[in-house]
Every structure is written in structure tokens, then in C-alpha cells.
C-alpha positions as CSV (number, residue, x, y, z in Angstrom):
1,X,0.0,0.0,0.0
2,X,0.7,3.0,0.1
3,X,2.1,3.6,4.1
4,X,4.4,0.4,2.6
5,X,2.2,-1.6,4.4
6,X,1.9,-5.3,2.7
7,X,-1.7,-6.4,2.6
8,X,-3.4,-10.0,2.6
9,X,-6.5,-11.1,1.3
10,X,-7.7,-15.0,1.8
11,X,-11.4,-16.3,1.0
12,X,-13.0,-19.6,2.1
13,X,-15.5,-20.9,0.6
14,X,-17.5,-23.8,2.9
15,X,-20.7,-25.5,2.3
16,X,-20.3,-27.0,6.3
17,X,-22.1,-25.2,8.6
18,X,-19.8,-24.3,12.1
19,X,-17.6,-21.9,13.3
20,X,-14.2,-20.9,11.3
21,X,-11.7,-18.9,12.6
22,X,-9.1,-16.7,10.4
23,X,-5.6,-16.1,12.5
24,X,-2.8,-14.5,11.0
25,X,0.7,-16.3,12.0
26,X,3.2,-14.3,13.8
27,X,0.8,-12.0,15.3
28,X,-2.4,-12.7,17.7
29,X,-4.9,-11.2,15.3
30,X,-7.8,-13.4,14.4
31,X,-11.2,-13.1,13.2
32,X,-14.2,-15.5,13.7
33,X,-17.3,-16.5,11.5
34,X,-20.1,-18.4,12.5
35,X,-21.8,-20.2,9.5
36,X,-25.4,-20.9,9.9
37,X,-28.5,-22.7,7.5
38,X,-31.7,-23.8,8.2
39,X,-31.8,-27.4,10.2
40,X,-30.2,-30.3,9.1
41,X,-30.5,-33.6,10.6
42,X,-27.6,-35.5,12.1
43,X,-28.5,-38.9,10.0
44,X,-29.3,-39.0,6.4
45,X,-32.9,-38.9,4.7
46,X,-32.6,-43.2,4.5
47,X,-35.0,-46.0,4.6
48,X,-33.6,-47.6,7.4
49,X,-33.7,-44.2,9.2
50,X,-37.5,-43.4,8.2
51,X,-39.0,-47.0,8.4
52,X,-39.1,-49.0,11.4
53,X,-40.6,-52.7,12.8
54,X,-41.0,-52.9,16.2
55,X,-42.5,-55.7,18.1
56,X,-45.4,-55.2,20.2
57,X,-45.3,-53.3,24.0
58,X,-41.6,-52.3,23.3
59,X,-40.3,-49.0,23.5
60,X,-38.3,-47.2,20.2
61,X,-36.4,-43.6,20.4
62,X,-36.9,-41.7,17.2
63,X,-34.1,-39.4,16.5
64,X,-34.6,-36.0,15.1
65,X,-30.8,-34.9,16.2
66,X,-29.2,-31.9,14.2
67,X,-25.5,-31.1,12.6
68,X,-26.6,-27.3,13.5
69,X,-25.3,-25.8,16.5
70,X,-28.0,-22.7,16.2
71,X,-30.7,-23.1,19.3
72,X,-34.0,-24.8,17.2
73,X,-36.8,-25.5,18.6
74,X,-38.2,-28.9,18.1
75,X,-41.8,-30.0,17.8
76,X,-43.3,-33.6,17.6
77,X,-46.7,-34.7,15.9
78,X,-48.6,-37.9,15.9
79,X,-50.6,-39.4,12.9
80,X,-53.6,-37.1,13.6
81,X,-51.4,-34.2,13.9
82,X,-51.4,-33.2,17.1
83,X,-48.7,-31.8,19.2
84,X,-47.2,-34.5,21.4
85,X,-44.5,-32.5,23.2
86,X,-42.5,-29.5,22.8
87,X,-38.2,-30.2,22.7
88,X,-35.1,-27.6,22.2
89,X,-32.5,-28.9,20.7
90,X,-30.4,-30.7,24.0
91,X,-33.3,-33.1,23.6
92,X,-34.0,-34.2,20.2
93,X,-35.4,-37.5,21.0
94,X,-39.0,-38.8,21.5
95,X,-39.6,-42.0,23.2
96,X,-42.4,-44.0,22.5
97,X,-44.0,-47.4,24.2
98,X,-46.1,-49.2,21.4
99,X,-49.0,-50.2,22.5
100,X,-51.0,-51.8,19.3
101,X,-50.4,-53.2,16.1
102,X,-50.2,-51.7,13.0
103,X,-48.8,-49.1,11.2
104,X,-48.3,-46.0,13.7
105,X,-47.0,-42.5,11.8
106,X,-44.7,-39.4,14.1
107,X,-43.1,-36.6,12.8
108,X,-40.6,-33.9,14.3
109,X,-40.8,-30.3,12.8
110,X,-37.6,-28.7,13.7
111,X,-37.5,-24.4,13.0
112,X,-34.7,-22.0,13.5
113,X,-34.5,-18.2,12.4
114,X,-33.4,-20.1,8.7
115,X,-35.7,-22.3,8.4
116,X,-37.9,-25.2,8.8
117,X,-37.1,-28.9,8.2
118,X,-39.4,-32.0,9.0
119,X,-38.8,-35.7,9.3
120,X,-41.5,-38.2,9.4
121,X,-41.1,-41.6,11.2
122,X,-43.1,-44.6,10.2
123,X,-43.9,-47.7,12.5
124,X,-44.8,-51.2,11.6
125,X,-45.6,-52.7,15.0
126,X,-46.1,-56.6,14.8
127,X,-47.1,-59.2,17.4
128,X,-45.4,-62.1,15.4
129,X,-43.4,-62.3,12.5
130,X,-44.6,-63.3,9.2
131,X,-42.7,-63.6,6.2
132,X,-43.0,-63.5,2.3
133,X,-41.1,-65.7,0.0
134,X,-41.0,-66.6,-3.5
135,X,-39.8,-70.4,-4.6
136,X,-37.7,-70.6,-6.6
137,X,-36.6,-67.1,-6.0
138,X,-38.0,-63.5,-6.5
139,X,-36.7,-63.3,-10.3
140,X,-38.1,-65.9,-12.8
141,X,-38.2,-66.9,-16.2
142,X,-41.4,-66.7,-18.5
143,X,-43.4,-69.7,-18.2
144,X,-41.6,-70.8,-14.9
145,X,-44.2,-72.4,-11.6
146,X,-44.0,-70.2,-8.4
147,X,-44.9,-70.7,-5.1
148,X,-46.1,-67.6,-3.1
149,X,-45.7,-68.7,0.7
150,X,-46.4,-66.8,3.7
151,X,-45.4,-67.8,6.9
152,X,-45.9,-66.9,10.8
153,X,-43.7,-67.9,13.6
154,X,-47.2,-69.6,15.4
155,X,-50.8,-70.4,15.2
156,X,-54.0,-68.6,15.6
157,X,-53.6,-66.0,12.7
158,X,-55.8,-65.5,9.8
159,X,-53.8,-64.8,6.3
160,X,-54.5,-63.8,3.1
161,X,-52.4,-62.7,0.2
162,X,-53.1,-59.2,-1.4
163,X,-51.7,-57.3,-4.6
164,X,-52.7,-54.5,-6.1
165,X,-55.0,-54.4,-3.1
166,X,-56.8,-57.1,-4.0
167,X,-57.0,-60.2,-2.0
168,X,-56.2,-63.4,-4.2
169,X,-55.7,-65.6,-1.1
170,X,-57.4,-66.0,1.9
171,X,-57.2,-68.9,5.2
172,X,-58.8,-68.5,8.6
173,X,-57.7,-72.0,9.5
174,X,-54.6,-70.4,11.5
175,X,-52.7,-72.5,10.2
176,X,-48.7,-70.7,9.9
177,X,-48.3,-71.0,6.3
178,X,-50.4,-69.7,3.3
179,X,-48.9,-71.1,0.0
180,X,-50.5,-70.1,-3.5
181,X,-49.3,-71.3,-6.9
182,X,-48.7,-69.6,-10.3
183,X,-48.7,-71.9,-13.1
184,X,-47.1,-70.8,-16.2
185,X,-45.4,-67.0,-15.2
186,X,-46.0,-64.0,-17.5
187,X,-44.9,-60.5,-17.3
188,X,-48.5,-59.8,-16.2
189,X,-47.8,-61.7,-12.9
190,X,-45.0,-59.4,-11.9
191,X,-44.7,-56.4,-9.3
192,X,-45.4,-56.6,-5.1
193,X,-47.3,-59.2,-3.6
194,X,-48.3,-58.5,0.3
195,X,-49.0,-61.3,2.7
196,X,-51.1,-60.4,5.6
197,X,-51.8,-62.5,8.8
198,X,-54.2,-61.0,11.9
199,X,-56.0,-61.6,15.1
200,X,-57.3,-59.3,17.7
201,X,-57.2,-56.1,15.2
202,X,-53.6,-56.8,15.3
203,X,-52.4,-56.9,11.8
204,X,-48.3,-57.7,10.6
205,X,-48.2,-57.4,7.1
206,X,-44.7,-58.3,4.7
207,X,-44.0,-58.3,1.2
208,X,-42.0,-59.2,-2.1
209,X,-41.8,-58.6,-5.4
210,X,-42.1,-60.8,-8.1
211,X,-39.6,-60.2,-11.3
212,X,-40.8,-62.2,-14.4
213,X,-37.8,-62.0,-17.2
214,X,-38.2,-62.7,-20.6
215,X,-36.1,-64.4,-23.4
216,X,-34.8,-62.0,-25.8
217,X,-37.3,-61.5,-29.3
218,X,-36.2,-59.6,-32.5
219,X,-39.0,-57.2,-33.0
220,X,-37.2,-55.2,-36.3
221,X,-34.6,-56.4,-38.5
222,X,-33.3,-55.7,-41.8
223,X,-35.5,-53.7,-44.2
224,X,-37.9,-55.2,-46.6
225,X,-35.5,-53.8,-49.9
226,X,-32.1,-55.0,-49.6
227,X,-30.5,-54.4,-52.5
228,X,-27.3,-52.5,-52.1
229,X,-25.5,-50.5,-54.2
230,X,-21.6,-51.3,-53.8
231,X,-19.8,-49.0,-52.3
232,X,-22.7,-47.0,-51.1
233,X,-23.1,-46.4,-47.2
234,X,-25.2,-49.8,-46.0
235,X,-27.4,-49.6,-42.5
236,X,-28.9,-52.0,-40.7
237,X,-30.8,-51.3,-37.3
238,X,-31.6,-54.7,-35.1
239,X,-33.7,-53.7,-32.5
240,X,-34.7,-56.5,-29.7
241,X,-36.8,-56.8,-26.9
242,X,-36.5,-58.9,-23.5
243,X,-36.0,-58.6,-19.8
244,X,-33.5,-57.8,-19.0
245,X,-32.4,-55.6,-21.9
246,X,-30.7,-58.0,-24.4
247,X,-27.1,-57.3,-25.5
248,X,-27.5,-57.1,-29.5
249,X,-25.2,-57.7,-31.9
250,X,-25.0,-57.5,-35.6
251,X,-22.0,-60.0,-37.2
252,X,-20.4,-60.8,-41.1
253,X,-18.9,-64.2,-41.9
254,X,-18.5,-64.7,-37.5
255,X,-16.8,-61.3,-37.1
256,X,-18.4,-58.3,-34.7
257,X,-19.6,-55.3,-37.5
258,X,-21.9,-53.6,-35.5
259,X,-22.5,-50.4,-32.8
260,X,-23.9,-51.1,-29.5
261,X,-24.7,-49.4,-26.8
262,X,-26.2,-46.6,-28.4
263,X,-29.9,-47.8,-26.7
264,X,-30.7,-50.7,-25.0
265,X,-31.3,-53.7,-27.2
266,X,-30.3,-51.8,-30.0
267,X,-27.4,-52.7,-32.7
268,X,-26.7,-50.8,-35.7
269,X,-24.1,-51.2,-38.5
270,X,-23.0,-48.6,-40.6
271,X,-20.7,-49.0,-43.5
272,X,-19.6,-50.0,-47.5
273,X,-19.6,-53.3,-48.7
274,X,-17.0,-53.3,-51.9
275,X,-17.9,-57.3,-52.5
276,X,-20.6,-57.5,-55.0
277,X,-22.8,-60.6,-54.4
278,X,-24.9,-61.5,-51.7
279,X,-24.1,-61.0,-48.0
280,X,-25.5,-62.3,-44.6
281,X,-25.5,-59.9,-42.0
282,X,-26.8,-62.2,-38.9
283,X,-28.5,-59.8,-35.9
284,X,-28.2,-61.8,-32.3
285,X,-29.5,-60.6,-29.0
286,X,-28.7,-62.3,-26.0
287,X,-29.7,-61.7,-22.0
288,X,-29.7,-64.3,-19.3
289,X,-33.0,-65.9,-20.3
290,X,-31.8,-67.4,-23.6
291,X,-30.7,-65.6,-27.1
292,X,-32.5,-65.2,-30.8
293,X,-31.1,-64.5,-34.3
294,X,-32.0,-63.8,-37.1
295,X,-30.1,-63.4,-40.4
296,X,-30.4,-60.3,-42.8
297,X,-29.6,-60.9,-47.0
298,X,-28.3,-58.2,-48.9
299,X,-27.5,-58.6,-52.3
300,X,-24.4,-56.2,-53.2
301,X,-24.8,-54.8,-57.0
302,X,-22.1,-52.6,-59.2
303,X,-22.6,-50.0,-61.6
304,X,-22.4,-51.3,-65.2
305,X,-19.5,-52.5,-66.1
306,X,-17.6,-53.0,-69.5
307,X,-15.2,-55.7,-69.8
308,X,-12.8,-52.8,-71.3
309,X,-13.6,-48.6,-71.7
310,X,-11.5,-48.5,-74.0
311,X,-11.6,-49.2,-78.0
312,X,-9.2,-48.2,-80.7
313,X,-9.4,-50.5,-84.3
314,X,-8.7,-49.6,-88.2
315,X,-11.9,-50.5,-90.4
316,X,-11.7,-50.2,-94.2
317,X,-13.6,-47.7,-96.2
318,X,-17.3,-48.7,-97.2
319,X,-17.1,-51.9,-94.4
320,X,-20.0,-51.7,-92.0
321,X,-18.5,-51.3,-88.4
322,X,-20.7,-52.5,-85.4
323,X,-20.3,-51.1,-82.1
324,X,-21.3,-53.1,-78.8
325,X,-22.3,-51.6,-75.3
326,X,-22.6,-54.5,-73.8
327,X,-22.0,-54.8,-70.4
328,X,-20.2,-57.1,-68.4
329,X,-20.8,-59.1,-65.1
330,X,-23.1,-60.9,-63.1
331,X,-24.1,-58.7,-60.4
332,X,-26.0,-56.1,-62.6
333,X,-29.3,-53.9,-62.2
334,X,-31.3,-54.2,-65.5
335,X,-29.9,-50.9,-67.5
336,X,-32.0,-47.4,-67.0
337,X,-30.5,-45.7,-70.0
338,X,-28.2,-45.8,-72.8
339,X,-26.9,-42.5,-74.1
340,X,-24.5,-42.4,-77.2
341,X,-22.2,-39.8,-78.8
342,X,-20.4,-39.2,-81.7
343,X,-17.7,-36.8,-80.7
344,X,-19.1,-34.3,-78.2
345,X,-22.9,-34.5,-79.9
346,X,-25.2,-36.6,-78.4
347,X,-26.6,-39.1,-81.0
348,X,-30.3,-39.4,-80.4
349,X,-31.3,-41.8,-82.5
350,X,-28.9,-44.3,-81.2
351,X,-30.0,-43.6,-77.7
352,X,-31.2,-46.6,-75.4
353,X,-29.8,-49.2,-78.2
354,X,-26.4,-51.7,-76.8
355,X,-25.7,-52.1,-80.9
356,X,-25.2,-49.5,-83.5
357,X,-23.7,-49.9,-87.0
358,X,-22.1,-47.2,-89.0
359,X,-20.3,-47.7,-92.8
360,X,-16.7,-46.4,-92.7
361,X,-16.4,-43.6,-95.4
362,X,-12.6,-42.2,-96.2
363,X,-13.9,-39.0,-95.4
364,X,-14.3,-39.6,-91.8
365,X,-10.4,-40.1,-91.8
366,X,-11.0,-40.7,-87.4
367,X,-14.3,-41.3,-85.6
368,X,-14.8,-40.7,-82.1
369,X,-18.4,-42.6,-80.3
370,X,-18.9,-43.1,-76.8
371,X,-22.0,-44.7,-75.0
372,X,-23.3,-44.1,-71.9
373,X,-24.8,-46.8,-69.5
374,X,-26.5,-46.1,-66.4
375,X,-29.1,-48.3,-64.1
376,X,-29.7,-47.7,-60.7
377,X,-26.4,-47.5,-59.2
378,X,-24.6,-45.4,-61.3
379,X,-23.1,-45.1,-64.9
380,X,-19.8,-46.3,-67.1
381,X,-18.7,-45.0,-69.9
382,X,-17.3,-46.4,-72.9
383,X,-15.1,-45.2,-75.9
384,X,-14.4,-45.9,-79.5
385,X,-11.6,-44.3,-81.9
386,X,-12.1,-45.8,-85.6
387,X,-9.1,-45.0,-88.3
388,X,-10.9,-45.5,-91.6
389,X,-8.4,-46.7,-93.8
């Protein structure tokens, strides 16, 4: 500066609330900031935080403890919403002694001069425990048999299996187990089945979820036209359907050609094929259910094709000359158009004929013709020079 005074300048940038102190080495100076937010709880925003089973007459502790240090005031509500008791913040707990079964609901509202954050705590409270299992096992193949059992740890419940809240199970025998049977497993028999036992108005409920996976199925493959031009871009989409997702890919003569990965069950191939002729390109999808193919042929044509572009001979005067355009090859569209020239002028009434003739006359001392051949994918040119002699 200008007293020759050297000056310092240090910023901190924190996303932590708490206190931060700034001290300046070789001297006692400090500075001190206090960093405050609205409330933020201690424990994270989890299911195992938010969701508990208890058994019946014991006592739980719910936890609304904060990472502030600001004084909150904390405020605690029962399922009908009505204020249960009145904390600051040295006592963030509530304890509660459950006294029925069922499903019991608390919350803790938690304000400071910030802010206001609420945590909701959600009780399952069981007499016995009952338990919901899938045989073989909660993920299946289409077309497997599964067992649904429930089971209770003793007798003298009632049970029924629900899902989509709709009972499709019931037995008062109370008996411990409840086992129904699905024959034949679709896609449509998948998602959360709930098994239910009671007595008293005292209710335990568990559940499970049913996964039905399905063998992979080649729903679009290789386009109705595949005739190919050579050396024109190819592409071929194979798209395939399954659960889970099937891993496609497209292959030539055994080797990998396609892209993956740009959508699930989705392989695409992109690219020239210079070998006229036909081509397999064979689409596979796999996933852990089984694997499907199915082959794609594309037949490769050329432009036309002259078995040289080239002609020079000497005719004699007055001898009739015939020239040929014929073309040469096996893999050829049918010909589009035939175009001939005699110099730079385009004949006309030769056009769309593969044979001409033409007398030799000594006055046409050199005679320059070319035809034109095009079909569908693309054209060739060919040339004659004639010395009439």
C-alpha cells in the first residue's frame, strides 16, 4: 500500500455449517465466523432411518438430532397431527412405548431463524413375525411355476395374500403357512405381492416382489429392400426386446460389424460393402433368459460394367463397323439408360440401343463414339476411336 504496508487477502468458501476462525501467524490477530443454515439432521434422509418394525409393548427412540449448532426448537406430531410435546434442541429424542399393532406415523418439525425442516417416522408394529417368500426365488423366467408362501412364527392368525389391493388368497384356519401357486409366469404376474396374517385387530403385514424375465425377441430387423448398391453407405438397425435388456449384436462371416450401446437392445451397422454378391449380416441378442437370431440378406450390386472402356481398331472404307455396349458381369441392375455420342454431340437416334452400326467412309479419316450406360447404381462410360483406312 501505500504507508508500505503489505496487505493479505484470503477467502473460504464452505458448504459445512460451524464456526471458522481466520488467524494471522506471527501475530495474535484473528477473526471469527459463525456459518449458519436452516436445520439439518444428524443422519441422512434413508429408509432404514425413516421406516421402522417394532414388536409389540416395546419401547423405540426416534431421532430428530441436528449437525446445527444454532438453538432450534423442536416439535413432535402424531398421525392425527397433534402436538405430542415441545423439545429444544439438548433433547431431540421422542420415546415412545407401542401399544398396538399396526402401522403408527410421528413426525418432528424442527424451526430456526433459517428455516424449517421435517422428518417423518413410520412404524410397523407386529405381534409375530410373518414372512413372504417366492420359490424358486424373487426373479423368474417366463413360463416358470411359483410358489407364493407366507409364513408366521405360530398359530391362531388369519392370512391372506393381497396385490394390487386385492385379495387373491385368503385362510382363517390359522394355520402358519399360506402357499398359493402360479402356473405358467408372465410379465402380467410381476410387481409386489403382500402377505397379511391377523388376530385381535392386530395386523403384521410383509411383502415381495415378483420379477418375471423374458427371453430376448427380434421385433425389427433388416429392411424389406435389400438391395445395395456397392460402395454406397449400408445400414442395418436390429432392435430387440426382452428382460433384462438383451445385449445385440450385428455380425459378417463370425466377425463383430456392429455399434452397440447406443440404446438398450439396439445394434446398428454402418458402412460400405466393396464385394458385389450377396451378404449375410446375422442380428443376435442375448440376456440371461436365452438368445434369438436372425439373419439379414443383402444382395451387393455394381454399376455397369464394360469388360474394357477402351476401344481403338482400323476399319476399311465402305465396311459396315458394329459397335457393342454390352456390359459385363453378373451382379447387374437391369440398364436405366443408354446415351451415345459421336464426338461431343449426343446421337439421339442411337440412344437406349447396346448395338449401332455405322459404314466407314474415307472422309471420316477418325471417328470418335462413346456410349453411356446407367441403371440404378450409377453409370460407365465407354469409348471408341475408328481410323478408316
Amino acid at each position: 500500500g501505500d504507508d508500505g504496508a503489505i496487505y493479505l487477502n484470503s477467502k473460504l468458501v464452505v458448504d459445512v455449517v460451524g464456526t471458522y476462525t481466520c488467524l494471522l501467524k506471527l501475530s495474535s490477530d484473528q477473526e471469527t465466523f459463525i456459518v449458519n443454515a436452516a436445520p439439518m439432521f444428524e443422519t441422512m434422509w434413508n429408509e432404514s432411518a425413516l421406516n421402522i418394525s417394532a414388536s409389540l409393548r416395546s419401547k423405540v427412540q426416534l431421532d430428530c438430532k441436528l449437525l446445527n449448532s444454532l438453538e432450534s426448537s423442536i416439535e413432535w406430531f402424531d398421525d392425527q397431527r397433534e402436538v405430542l410435546r415441545w423439545r429444544n434442541q439438548s433433547q431431540p429424542y421422542l420415546g415412545i412405548r407401542l401399544g398396538h399393532c399396526g402401522e403408527m406415523t410421528f413426525s418432528c418439525r424442527v424451526k430456526n431463524p433459517y428455516g424449517i425442516a421435517r422428518r417423518t417416522f413410520v412404524i410397523n408394529v407386529r405381534d409375530v413375525t410373518v414372512t413372504a417368500i417366492i420359490v424358486p426365488g424373487t426373479t423368474v423366467a417366463t413360463g416358470a411355476n411359483i410358489r407364493l408362501r407366507c409364513i408366521v412364527e405360530r398359530n391362531g392368525y388369519s392370512m391372506r395374500w393381497e396385490r394390487n389391493q386385492s385379495v387373491i388368497g385368503q385362510s382363517t384356519t390359522g394355520n402358519r403357512n399360506l402357499t398359493l401357486t402360479v402356473s405358467n409366469a408372465t410379465p402380467s404376474n410381476e410387481g409386489k405381492y403382500e402377505c397379511i396374517a391377523w388376530r385381535n385387530n392386530c395386523t403384521v403385514k410383509s411383502s415381495v416382489f415378483l420379477n418375471v424375465e423374458v427371453p430376448p425377441r427380434i421385433e425389427d430387423y433388416c429392411p424389406s429392400k435389400t438391395v445395395h448398391c456397392r460402395y454406397n453407405l449400408l445400414e442395418l438397425t436390429c432392435k430387440a426386446s426382452g428382460d433384462p435388456s438383451p445385449q445385440v449384436t450385428i455380425k459378417r462371416k463370425g466377425f463383430l460389424s456392429s455399434v452397440t450401446g447406443i440404446h438398450p437392445g439396439i445394434a446398428v451397422y454402418r458402412g460400405s460393402v466393396t464385394q458385389i454378391g450377396n451378404s449375410v449380416f446375422v442380428c443376435n441378442a442375448e440376456n440371461r433368459q436365452g438368445a434369438a437370431t436372425k439373419a439379414c440378406h443383402v444382395t451387393t450390386f455394381s454399376a455397369p460394367r464394360f469388360v474394357n472402356n477402351f476401344l481403338a481398331r482400323f476399319v476399311k472404307q465402305g465396311r459396315q463397323v458394329h459397335l457393342w455396349c454390352h456390359l459385363f458381369g453378373k451382379w447387374l441392375l437391369p440398364i436405366t439408360n443408354v446415351i451415345w455420342y459421336e464426338g461431343s454431340i449426343e446421337k439421339k437416334e442411337w440412344n437406349n440401343k447396346q448395338t449401332v452400326s455405322w459404314i466407314a467412309t474415307l472422309a471420316d479419316h477418325l471417328k470418335e463414339y462413346r456410349c453411356k450406360v446407367t441403371n440404378l447404381c450409377g453409370s460407365s462410360i465407354r469409348q471408341f476411336s475408328l481410323y478408316v483406312t
